[in-house]
N, C-alpha and C positions, 0 to 999 in steps of 0.2 A: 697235417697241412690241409688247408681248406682249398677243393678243386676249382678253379670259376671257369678255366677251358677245358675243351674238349683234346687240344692237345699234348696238357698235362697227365693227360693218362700212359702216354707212351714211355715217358719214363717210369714211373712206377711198374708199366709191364715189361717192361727193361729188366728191371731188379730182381723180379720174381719167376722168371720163365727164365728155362733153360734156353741158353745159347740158341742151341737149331731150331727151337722152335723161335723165338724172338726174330732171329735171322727170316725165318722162314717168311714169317707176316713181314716181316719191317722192308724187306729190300726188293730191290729191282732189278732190270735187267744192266748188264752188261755194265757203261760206264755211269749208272743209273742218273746220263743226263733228266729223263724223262719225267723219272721221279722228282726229284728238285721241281722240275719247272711244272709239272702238276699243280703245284703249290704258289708257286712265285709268278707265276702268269697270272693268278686272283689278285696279286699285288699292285699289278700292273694296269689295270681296270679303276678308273676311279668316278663315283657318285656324282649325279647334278639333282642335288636332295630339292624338293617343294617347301615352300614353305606358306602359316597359315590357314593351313587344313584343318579342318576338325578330327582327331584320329582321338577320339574316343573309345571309340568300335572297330577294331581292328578282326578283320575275318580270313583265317589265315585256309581255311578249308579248300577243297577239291575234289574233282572227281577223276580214274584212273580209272580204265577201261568199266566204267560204267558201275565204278567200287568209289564211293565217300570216304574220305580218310581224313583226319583233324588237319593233316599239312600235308606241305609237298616232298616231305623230307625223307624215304625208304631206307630200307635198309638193303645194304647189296649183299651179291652170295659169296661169303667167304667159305672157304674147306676146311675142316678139320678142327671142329673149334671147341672139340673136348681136349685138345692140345692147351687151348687157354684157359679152361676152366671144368672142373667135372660136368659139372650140368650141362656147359657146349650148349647144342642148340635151342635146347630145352630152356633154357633163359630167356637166351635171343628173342627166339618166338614170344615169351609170353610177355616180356617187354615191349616188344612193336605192339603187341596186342593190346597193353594196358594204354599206349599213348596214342591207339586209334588211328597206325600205320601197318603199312603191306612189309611182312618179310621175305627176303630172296631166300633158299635154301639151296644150297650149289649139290652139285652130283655126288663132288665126294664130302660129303657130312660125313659126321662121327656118329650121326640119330637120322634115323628112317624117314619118310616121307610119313610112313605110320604112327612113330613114335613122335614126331611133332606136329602131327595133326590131334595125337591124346591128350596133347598141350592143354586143349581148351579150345574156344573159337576164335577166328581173326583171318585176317585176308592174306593167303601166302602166294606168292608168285614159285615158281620151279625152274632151276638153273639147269640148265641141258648141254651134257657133252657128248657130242653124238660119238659112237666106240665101232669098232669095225663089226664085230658081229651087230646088227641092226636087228635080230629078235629080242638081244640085251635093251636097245634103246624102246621098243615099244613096249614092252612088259614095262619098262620104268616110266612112261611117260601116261599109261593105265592107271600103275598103282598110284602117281602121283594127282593124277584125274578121279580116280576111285576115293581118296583120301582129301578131296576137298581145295585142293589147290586150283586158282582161279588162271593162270595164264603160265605159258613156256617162254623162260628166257633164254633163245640159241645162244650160246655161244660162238663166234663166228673167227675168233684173231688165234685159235692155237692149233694148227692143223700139229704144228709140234709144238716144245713147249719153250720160253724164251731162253735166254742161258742167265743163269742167277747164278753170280759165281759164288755168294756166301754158301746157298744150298752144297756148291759141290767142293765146296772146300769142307763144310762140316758134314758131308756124304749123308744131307738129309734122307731121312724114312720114317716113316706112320711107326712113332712107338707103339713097342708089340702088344699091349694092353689095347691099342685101340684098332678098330676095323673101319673101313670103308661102307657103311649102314647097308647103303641104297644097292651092294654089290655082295653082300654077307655070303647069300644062300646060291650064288653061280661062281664060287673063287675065286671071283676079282676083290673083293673086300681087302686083301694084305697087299704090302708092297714090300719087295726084295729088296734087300740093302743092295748097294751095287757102287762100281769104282768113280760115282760120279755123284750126279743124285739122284735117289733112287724113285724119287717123282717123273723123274725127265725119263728114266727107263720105263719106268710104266706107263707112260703116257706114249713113249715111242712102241709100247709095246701093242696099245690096245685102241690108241684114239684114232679113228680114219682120217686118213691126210686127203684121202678124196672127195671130202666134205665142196660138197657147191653149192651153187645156187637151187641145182632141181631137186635139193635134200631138204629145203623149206618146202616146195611143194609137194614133196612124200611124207613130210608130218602133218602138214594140213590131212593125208586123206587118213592118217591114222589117229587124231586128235581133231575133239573140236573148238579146243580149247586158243585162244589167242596167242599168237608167237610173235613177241618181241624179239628183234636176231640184236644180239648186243655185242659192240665191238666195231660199230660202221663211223670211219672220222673222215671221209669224203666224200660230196658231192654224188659221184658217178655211184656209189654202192648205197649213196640214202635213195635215190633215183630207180634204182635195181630193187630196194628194198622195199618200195613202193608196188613196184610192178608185179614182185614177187606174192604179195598179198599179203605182206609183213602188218597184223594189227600195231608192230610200235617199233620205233628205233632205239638203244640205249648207246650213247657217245661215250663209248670206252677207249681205252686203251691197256686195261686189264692191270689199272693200277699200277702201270709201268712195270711191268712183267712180262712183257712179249718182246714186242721190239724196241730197241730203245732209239730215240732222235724222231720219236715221232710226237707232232705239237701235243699241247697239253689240252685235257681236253675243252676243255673252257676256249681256246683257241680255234678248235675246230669246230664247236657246236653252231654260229651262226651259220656257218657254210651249209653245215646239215637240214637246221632248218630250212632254209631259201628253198632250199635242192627238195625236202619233203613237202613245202608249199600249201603245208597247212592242213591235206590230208592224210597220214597220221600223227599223234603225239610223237614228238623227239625228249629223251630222259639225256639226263648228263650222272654219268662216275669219275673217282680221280680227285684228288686233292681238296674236298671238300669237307671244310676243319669247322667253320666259320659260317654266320647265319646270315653274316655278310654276303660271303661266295655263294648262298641258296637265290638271294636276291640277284646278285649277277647273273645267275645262270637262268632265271628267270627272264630278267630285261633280255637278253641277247635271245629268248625263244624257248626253253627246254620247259615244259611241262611240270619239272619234276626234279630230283635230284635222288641217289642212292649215295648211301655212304657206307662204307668198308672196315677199312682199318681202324675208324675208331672206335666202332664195335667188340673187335674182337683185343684191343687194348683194353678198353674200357670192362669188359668179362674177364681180363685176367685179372686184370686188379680188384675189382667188387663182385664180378659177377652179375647176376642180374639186375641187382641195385646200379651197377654202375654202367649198363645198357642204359636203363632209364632214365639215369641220368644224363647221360650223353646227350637223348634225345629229347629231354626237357631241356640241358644248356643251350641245342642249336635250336629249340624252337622259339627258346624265350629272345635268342640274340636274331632270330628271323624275323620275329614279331617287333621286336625294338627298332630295325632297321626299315622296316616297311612302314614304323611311326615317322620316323625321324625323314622320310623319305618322302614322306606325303602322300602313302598309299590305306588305303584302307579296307585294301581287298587285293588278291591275287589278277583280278584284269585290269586294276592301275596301275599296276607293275609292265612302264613299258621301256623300250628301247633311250628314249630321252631322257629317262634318269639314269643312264651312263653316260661318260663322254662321248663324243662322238667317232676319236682314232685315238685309242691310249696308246696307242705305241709311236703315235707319228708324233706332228707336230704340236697338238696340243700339251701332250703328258710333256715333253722336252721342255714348252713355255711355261709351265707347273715348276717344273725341276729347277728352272732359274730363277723364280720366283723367292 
């Protein structure tokens, strides 16, 4: 079967992945409202396309804390992604790499900060869980500085970790074959099976819940590298994040895995914007399948876009071929859309090629149409 979306891969990693792991990536929190409307919020946004432009010359390029990348399209930190494919990160990377994008690498990789910077060259961002012992977190944010990696993405939404009730129904744990990389050589690398799941116990076991605000200004003195705190979906915390000396915001809600009934992010990200006012970049995570939804998040303000899940679907099924692919489908449907739009660059991509209120009375005057 010939793939032409990006969320036709979910089924095939359906097929092919074991249950807890499949469960693991695919689901969300609680009644996973969140999830859903991740997704079905992009639906609800509709186009006020141009027409008559010359789009011959479509430049879909960028710049990202002062790194050139072919798009705006990243790749965000998922965990354990030698659960989806042997190679795991080792793909991942070298696939952003060939398409001439930044990849996220989360804390608990299945491959070192070392081992995918052996990868080859390419611009890596570095996903940070700050852990109660805090010598654990500076040695990791050294070797992650030491090995090339260009910026810190805090993590800011899991002082604990959300309740996924697939995980604890299938009493997920890191099959024994794989380790926690970036935690190998101080014991934290394994996780204990446990009567729940065995993520949420290690997470309650080791992640500081006393995570604030003054722990961005204790990595600034330890790092001089640029912190994105990722996870900010209001106004008052993009405002904080500003003050705080935050190089970037990323509009999460962690894949709808923390809390659930919180908007989607696409929902929240103008509020973000306004509230950051221009002084630093604001990124968007979260339901973004579609080269469409790269445009929407664009008009409404975001910089940028990271995507998730369909990374690590798309590696279970092909592997690093089907990374690449991923991220040639959504660049070609981004580039297609920004024709048909009447843009021909990333800063004619503005607010007025959306409607103006899809959710009020315009989108309803549509629907009766």
């Amino acid at each position: 079967m010939e793939i032409t979306n990006v969320n036709e891969y979910e089924a095939i990693a359906k097929q092919k992945l074991p249950k807890m792991v499949y469960d693991y990536y695919a689901s969300g929190a609680e009644d996973q409202w969140t999830l859903a409307e991740n997704r079905n919020a992009f639906s609800r946004i509709l186009f006020r396309p141009r027409i008559l432009i010359d789009v011959t010359n479509i430049d879909m390029t960028t710049t990202i804390l002062g790194f050139k990348i072919s798009m705006p399209i990243m790749i965000a930190p998922t965990a354990m992604q030698k659960m989806a494919h042997p190679e795991g990160e080792y793909a991942t990377a070298r696939a952003a790499s060939a398409a001439g994008t930044i990849m996220t690498l989360s804390s608990w990789a299945t491959s070192s900060v070392e081992e995918v910077a052996s990868t080859g060259p390419g611009i890596r961002f570095f996903q940070l869980y700050v852990y109660k012992d805090r010598n654990v977190v500076a040695q990791l944010v050294r070797r992650a500085e030491r090995a090339g990696f260009k910026a810190i993405a805090l993590t800011v939404d899991t002082p604990r970790l959300g309740r996924r009730e697939a995980d604890i129904k299938n009493r997920f744990v890191l099959p024994p074959f794989l380790t926690l990389k970036n935690f190998e050589g101080i014991d934290l690398g394994k996780m204990d099976k446990a009567n729940d799941s065995g993520l949420s116990s290690y997470v309650a076991g080791q992640i500081d819940r006393s995570l604030s605000w003054k722990d961005v200004a204790w990595l600034q003195t330890i790092t001089s590298l640029p912190i994105l705190v990722k996870g900010v979906i209001t106004a008052e915390d993009a405002r904080l994040a500003v003050q705080h000396g935050a190089a970037g915001i990323i509009v999460s809600n962690h894949g709808a895995r923390q809390l659930d009934y919180v908007p989607a992010t696409i929902m929240a990200l103008e509020e973000v914007v306004k509230a950051a006012q221009g002084r630093i970049p604001v990124f968007l995570d979260g339901g973004v399948r579609r080269g469409t939804d790269v445009f929407k998040a664009l008009a409404l303000g975001a910089a940028g876009v990271f995507i998730g899940r369909p990374v690590v679907f798309s590696l279970a099924a092909e592997g690093e071929a089907g990374v690449k692919k991923v991220l040639q489908m959504m660049r070609d449907e981004f580039e297609l859309t920004m024709a048909l739009s009447g843009c021909r660059s990333l800063k004619e991509i503005s607010r007025s090629h959306i409607a103006a209120d899809w959710d009020g009375p315009s989108s309803r005057a549509v629907a009766r149409l």
